[in-house]
N, C-alpha and C positions, 0 to 999 in steps of 0.2 A: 504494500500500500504506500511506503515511504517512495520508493523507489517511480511510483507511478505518480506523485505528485508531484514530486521533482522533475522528471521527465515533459510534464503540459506543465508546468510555468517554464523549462527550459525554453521546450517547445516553442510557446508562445512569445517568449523572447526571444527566442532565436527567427521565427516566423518577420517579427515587427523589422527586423535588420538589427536589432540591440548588437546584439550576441549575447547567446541562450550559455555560453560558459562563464560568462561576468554571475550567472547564478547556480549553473549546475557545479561546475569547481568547489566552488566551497560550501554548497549543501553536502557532495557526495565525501568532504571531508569532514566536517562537523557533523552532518546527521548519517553518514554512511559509514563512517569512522575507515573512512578508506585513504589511502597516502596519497601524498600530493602528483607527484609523478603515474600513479594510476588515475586517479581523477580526472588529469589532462588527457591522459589516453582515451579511455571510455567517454570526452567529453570531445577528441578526437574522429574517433567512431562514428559519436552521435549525429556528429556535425554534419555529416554526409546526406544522411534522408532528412532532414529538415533542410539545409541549403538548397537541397535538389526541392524538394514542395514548394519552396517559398519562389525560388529562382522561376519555376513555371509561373506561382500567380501572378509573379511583379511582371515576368514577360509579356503575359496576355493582357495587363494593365497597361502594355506600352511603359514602363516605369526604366529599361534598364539601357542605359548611353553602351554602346557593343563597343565604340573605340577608347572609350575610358578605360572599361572591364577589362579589352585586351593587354591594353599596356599596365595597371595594376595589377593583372592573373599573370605576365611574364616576371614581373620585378618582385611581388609576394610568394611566388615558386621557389625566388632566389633566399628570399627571407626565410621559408618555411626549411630550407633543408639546413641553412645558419641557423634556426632557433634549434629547430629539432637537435642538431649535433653540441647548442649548447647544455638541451634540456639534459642528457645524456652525462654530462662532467660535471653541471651545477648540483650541488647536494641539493636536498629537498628543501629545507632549513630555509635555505634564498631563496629558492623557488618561489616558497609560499611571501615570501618579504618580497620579494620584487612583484610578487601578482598581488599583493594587498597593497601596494605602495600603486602600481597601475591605476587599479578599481578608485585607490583615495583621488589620483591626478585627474583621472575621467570624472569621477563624481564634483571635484571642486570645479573644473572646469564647464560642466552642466549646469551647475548652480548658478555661476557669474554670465554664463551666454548670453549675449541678446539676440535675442529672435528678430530677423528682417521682416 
């Protein structure tokens, strides 16, 4: 039951464009009592059929710029295999401190935004 309610609020964050690991991450380690390094994993996994649901509805919304995505999908590919080969040597200890320190940056910066 924990596991399925964590899953539709990830869901549903991850659906809106949030990103659905800003709240599965640290539920599956506070309420799943799972390590940080798994959490990312499984929250790696997840990411897959909720991107692909949502990537459909935004398309058929017209919502999504192809020549933006392409050049952010080649240059985040480059990221992804740099983070991934960090996440691998980083203890878990930072892990979690550099991803609550993240969530603090994004949250203060949401807070002060002005909306156009």
């Amino acid at each position: 039951m924990l596991f399925t309610l964590i899953g539709i609020i990830a869901g549903i964050i991850g659906g809106m464009g949030i990103g659905g690991g800003s709240i599965l991450i640290p539920a599956l380690i506070f309420f799943g009592h799972i390590s940080q390094k798994t959490a990312q994993s499984v929250n790696l996994i997840t990411f897959l059929p909720i991107a692909a649901v949502s990537l459909i509805i935004h398309t058929r919304r017209g919502r999504v710029r192809y020549t933006a995505a392409i050049f952010l999908i080649v240059f985040a590919l480059i990221g992804a295999i740099i983070g991934s080969r960090l996440a691998i040597i980083i203890e878990a200890y930072w892990l979690r401190k550099l991803f609550g320190l993240f969530l603090l940056i994004m949250g203060i910066y949401e807070f002060f935004r002005m909306e156009n």
